[in-house]
C-alpha positions in Angstrom: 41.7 34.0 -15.4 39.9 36.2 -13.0 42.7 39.1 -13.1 41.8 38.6 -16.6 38.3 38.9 -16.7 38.2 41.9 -14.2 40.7 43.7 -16.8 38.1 43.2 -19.4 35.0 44.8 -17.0 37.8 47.7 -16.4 38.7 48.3 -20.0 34.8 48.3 -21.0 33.7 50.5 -18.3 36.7 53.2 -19.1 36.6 53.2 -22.2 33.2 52.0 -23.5 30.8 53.8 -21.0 28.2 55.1 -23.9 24.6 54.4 -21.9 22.0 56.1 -22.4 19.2 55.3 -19.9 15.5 57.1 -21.0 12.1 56.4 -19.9 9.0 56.4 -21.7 5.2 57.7 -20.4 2.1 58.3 -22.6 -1.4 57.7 -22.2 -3.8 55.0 -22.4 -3.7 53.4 -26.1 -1.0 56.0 -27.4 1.3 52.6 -28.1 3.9 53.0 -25.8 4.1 49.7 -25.1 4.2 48.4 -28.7 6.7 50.8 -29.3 9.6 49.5 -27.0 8.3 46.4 -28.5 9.0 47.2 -31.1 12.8 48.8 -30.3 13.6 45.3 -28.8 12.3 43.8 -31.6 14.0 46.0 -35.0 17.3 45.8 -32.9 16.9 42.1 -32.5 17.4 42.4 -28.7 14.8 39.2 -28.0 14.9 35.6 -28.6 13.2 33.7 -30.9 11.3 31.7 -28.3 9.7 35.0 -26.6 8.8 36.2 -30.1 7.3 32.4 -31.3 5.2 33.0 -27.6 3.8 36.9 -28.3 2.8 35.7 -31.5 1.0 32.7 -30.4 -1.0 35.1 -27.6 -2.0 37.3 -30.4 -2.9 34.3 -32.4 -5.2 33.7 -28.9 -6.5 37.1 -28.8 -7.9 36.7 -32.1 -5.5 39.6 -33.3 -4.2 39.6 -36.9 -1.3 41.1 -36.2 1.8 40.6 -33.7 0.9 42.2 -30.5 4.4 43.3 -29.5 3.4 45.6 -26.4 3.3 41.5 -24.7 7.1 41.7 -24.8 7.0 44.8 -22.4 3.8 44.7 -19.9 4.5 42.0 -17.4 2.6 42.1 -15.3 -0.8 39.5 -15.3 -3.1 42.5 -14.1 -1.2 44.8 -17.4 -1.3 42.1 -19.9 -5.1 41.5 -19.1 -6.1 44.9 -18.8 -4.1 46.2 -21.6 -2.0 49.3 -19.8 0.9 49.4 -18.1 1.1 49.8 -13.9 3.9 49.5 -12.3 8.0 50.6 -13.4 9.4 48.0 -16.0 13.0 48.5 -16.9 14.2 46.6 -20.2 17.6 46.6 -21.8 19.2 46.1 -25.3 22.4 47.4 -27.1 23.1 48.5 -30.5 26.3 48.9 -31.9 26.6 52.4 -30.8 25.2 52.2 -27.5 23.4 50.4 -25.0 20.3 51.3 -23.4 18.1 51.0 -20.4 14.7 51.7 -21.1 12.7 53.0 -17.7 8.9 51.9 -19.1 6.9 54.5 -16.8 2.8 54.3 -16.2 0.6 57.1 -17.6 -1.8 57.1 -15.5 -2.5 60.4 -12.9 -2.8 57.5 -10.1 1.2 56.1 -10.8 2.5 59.2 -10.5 4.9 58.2 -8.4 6.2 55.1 -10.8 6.7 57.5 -13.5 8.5 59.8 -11.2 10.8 56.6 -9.9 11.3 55.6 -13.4 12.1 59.3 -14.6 14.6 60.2 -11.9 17.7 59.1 -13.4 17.0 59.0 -17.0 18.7 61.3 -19.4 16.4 61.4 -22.2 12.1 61.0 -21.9 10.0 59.5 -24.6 6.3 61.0 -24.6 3.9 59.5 -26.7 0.7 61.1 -28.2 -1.6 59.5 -29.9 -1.9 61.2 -33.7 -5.7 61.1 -33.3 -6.0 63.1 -30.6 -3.3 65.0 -30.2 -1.6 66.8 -26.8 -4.1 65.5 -23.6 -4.1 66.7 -20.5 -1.9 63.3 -19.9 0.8 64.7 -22.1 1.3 67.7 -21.0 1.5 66.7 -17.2 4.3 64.1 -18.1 6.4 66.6 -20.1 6.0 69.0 -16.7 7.2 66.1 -14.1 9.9 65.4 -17.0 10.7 69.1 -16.8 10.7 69.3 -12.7 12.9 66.0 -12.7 15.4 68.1 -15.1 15.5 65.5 -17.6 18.0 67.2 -19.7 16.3 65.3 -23.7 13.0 65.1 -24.3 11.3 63.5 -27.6 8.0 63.5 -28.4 6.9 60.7 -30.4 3.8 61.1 -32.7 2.4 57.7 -32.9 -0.3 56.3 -34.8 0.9 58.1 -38.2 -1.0 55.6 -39.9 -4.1 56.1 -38.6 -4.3 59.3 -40.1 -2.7 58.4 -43.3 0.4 60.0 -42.5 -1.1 63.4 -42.7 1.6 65.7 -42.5 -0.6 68.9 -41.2 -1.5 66.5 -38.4 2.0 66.4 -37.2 2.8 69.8 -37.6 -0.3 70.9 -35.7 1.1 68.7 -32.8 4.8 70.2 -33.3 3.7 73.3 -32.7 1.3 73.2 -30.0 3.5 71.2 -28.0 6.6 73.8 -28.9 4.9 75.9 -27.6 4.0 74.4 -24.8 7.5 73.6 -23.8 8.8 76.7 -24.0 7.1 77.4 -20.5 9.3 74.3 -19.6 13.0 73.6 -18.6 13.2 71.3 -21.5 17.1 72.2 -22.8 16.5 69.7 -26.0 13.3 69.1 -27.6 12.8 66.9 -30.7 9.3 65.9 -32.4 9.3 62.7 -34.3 6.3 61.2 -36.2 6.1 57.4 -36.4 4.2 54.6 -36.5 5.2 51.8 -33.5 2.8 49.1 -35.3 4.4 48.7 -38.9 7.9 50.5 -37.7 7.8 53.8 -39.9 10.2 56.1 -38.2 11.2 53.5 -35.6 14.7 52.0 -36.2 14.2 52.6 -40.6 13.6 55.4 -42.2 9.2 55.5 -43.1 8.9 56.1 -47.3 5.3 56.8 -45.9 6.2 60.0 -44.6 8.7 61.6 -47.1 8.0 65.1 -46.1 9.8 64.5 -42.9 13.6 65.4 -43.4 14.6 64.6 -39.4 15.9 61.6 -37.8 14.1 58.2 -36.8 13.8 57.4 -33.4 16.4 54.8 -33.1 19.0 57.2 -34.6 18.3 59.9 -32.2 18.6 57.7 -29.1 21.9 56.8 -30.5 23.0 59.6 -31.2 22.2 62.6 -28.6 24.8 63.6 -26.6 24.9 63.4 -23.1 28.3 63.2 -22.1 27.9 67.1 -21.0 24.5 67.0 -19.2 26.4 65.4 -15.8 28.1 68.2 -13.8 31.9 67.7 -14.4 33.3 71.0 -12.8 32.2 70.4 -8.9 33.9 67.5 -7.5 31.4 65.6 -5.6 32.3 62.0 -4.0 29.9 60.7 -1.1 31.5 57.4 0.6 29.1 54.6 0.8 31.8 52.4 2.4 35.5 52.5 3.5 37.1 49.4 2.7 39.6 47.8 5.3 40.8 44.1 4.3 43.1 43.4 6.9 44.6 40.8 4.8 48.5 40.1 5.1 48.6 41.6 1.7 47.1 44.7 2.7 47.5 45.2 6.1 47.5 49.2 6.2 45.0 49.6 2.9 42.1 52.2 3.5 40.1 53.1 0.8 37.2 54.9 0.2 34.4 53.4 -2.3 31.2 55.0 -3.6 29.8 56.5 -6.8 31.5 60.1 -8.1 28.3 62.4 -8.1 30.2 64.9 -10.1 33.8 66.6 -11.5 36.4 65.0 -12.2 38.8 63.3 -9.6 42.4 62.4 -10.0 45.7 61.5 -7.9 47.4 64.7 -6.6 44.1 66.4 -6.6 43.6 68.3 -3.0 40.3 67.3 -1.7 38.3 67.8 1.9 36.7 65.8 3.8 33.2 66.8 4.7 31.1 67.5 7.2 35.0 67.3 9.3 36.7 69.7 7.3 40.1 67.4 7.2 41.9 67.7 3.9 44.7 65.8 2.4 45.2 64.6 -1.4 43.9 61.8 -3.5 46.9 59.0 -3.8 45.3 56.7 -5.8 42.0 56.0 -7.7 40.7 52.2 -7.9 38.4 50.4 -10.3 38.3 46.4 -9.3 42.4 45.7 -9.3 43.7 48.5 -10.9 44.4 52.0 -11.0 43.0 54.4 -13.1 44.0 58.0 -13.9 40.7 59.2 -13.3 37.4 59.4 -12.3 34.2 61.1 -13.2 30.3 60.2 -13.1 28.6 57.7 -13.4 31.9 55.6 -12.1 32.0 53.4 -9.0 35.7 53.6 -7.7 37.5 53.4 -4.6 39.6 56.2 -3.9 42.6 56.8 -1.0 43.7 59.6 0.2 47.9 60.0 1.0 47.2 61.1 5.0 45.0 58.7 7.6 41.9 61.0 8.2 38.9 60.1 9.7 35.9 59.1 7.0 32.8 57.0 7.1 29.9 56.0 5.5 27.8 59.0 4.4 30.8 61.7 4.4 31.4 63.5 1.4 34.9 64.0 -0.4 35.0 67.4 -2.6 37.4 70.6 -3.8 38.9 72.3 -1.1 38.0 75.7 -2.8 34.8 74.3 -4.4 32.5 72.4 -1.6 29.2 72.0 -0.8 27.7 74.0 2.2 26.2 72.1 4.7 22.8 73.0 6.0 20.1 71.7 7.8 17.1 73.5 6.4 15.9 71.9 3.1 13.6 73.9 0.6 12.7 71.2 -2.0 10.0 70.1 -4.3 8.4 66.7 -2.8 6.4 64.0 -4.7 4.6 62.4 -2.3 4.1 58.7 -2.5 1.9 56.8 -0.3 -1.9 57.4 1.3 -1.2 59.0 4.7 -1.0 63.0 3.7 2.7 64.7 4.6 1.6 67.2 7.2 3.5 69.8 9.0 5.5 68.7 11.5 5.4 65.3 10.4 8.8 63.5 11.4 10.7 61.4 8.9 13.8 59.9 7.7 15.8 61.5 5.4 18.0 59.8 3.3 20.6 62.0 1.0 23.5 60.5 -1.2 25.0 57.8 1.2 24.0 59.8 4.6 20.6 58.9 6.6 18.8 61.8 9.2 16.3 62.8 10.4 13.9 65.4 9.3 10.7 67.5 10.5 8.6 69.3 8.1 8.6 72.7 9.0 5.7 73.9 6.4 4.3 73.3 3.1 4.6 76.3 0.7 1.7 75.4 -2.2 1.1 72.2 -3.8 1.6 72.2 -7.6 -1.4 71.5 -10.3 0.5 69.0 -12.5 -2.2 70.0 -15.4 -2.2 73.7 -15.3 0.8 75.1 -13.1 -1.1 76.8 -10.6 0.3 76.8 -7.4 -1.7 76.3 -4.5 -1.0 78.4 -1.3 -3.6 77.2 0.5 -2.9 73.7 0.8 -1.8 72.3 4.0 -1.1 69.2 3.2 0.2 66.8 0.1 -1.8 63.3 -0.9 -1.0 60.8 -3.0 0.8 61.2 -6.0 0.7 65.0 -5.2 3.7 67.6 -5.7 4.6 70.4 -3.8 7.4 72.9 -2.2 8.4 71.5 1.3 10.4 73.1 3.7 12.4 70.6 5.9 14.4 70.8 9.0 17.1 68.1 9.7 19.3 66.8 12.6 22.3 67.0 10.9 23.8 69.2 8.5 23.6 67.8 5.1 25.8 68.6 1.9 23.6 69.5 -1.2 23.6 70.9 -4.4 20.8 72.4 -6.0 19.4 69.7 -8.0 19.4 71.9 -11.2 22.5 71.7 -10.9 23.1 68.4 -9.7 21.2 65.7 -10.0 22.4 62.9 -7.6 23.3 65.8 -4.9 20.2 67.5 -5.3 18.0 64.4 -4.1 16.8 62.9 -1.6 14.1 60.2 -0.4 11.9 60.8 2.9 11.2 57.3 4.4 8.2 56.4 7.4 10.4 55.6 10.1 7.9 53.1 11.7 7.7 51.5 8.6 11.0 51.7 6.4 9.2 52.1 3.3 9.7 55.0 1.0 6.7 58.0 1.3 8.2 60.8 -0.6 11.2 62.0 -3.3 12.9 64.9 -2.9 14.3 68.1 -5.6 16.2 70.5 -4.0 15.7 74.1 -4.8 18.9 75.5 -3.3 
């Protein structure tokens, strides 16, 4: 029954891998909220029970209507004060795809949530409010959107009926924000109007708003494509753990388990063995008990290799002729997370893919103005919530990408080393 069941997780994760994970930001009142409320609710991804209890808290509230942006704010201090704080991730499945929705704070103060929730999503949801148009808010999430390379963006026009559906209202918005993107590395833009409260333009088609000829929300979500937007051309494998059962049934088994950051591996393939240089060929790819023919990202596998080389945790497995280089000086944008300022020649951990350093900072180029793109030189330091170009020095050599170019590779988190929490994420520029 087990052999079984694990051939069922095989045969969906192979073949049946459609996910798209986005994450959402707006401002206060814009109705993000009510609007993955109301995407759990039109694809009829809650219970009955959690539905009976929003509507009896509205009932509370003296609202006449169903509040559904209770379905998503969890917390007591978000429910009471009506916004959203911290990182709330929420999942449901249509019949096309499944989704994780990544529901991000607007507020300049959770900067770092939104960045947290953003960093592996492949589409972003902004929400302005139809009323008032692109804010200051806006415009800074569509720029961390754009420095995270969130390859999708959609901006949502909420509110439609608020302003009677006014279609100059929405093309006023379309504009100014197209052309505010295109000072952006936003590859795929898309401008929806709807209305989260009564669902026009949400999951059905709005006969409010016939003048608009594009998709609803729901449709584009299932249908962008983003099968492309991972790097598939430079093999990237870091090991998180090399797995040695010294069972009687597998006595001499070594593999090599982790998550493929990018390309495509397969058996035959010639592959080396960084930082140690060794090389050798992939004998076998594993997914649970069985072997597949390949391998390619997001997919959690075990690989072996056909000669006994030395790898650990944190190596990286990758094209002979198409590697990463290793280096030990970092330039890379930093978010910084926590209230103690990153200094220069502050000392921290460095955490990369699977491998763990540490790192000095050797200097702070500028800090960024989220709002207006101006770039700082003067600033010697980076607070809370703050971005900025970091250069870093680290003890060991570490294998990167660009994170232009590769997401997962191109990342990194700086941890206080007195502490173990997390104080800063990492972009790498080269």
């Amino acid at each position: 029954m087990a052999t079984e069941n694990a051939a069922d997780v095989v045969e969906n994760v192979t073949t049946n891998m459609d996910l798209l994970r986005f994450a959402t930001a707006g401002s206060v009142d814009d109705g993000k909220s009510t609007l993955i409320g109301r995407l759990l609710l039109d694809s009829k991804s809650i219970f009955e029970d959690q539905l009976e209890a929003v509507e009896a808290t509205s009932k509370g509230k003296g609202y006449d209507y169903t509040d559904l942006a209770l379905l998503t704010d969890g917390l007591r201090s978000e429910r009471e004060q009506g916004i959203t704080i911290d990182v709330a991730y929420r999942y449901f499945a249509t019949p096309t795809r499944k989704f994780i929705i990544a529901d991000t704070p607007g507020h300049v103060q959770y900067t770092r949530n939104m960045v947290t929730g953003a960093s592996t999503a492949d589409l972003g949801l902004v929400l302005v409010d139809a009323r008032q148009g692109l804010t200051e808010q806006s415009r800074r999430h569509a720029v961390i959107l754009s420095l995270l390379r969130v390859p999708h963006l959609v901006l949502a026009v909420n509110k439609m009926d608020l302003v009677d559906f006014d279609e100059k209202i929405y093309e006023k918005i379309h504009d100014e924000f197209t052309q505010f993107a295109t000072k952006l590395s936003i590859p795929d833009l898309e401008v929806i109007p709807i209305s989260a409260l009564q669902g026009d333009n949400v999951v059905n088609r709005s006969e409010n708003m016939p003048w608009y000829s594009g998709p609803t929300l729901m449709h584009h979500l299932e249908h962008v494509h983003v099968a492309s937007d991972r790097d598939l051309i430079d093999a990237r494998f870091p090991v998180q753990y090399v797995v040695r059962p010294k069972s009687d049934e597998f006595h001499d088994y070594r593999g090599y388990a982790g998550q493929v950051a990018g390309g495509v591996l397969k058996p035959g393939d010639e592959v080396v063995v960084l930082p140690s240089g060794m090389t050798s060929r992939i004998s076998k790819i594993e997914i649970f008990d069985r072997e597949i023919p390949e391998a390619f990202p997001p997919m959690s596998v075990t690989v072996s290799l056909e000669d006994d080389v030395d790898v650990s945790r944190g190596d990286m497995i990758a094209r002979v002729k198409n590697a990463p280089a290793p280096s030990q000086d970092i330039d890379a944008m930093v978010c910084w997370m926590t209230n103690a300022p990153l200094k220069p020649r502050q000392k921290l951990a460095i955490k990369h893919t699977t491998r763990t350093a540490r790192a000095l900072v050797k200097d702070i180029q500028y800090r960024l103005d989220i709002n207006t793109l101006h770039r700082d030189q003067e600033a010697g330091e980076l607070g809370l919530n703050e971005i900025g170009r970091v250069q870093l020095r680290t003890t060991v050599p570490l294998l990167c990408d660009a994170y232009s170019k590769n997401r997962a590779t191109g990342s990194f988190i700086l941890i206080d080393e007195a502490t173990g929490v997390t104080v800063g994420a990492g972009m790498m520029n080269s």
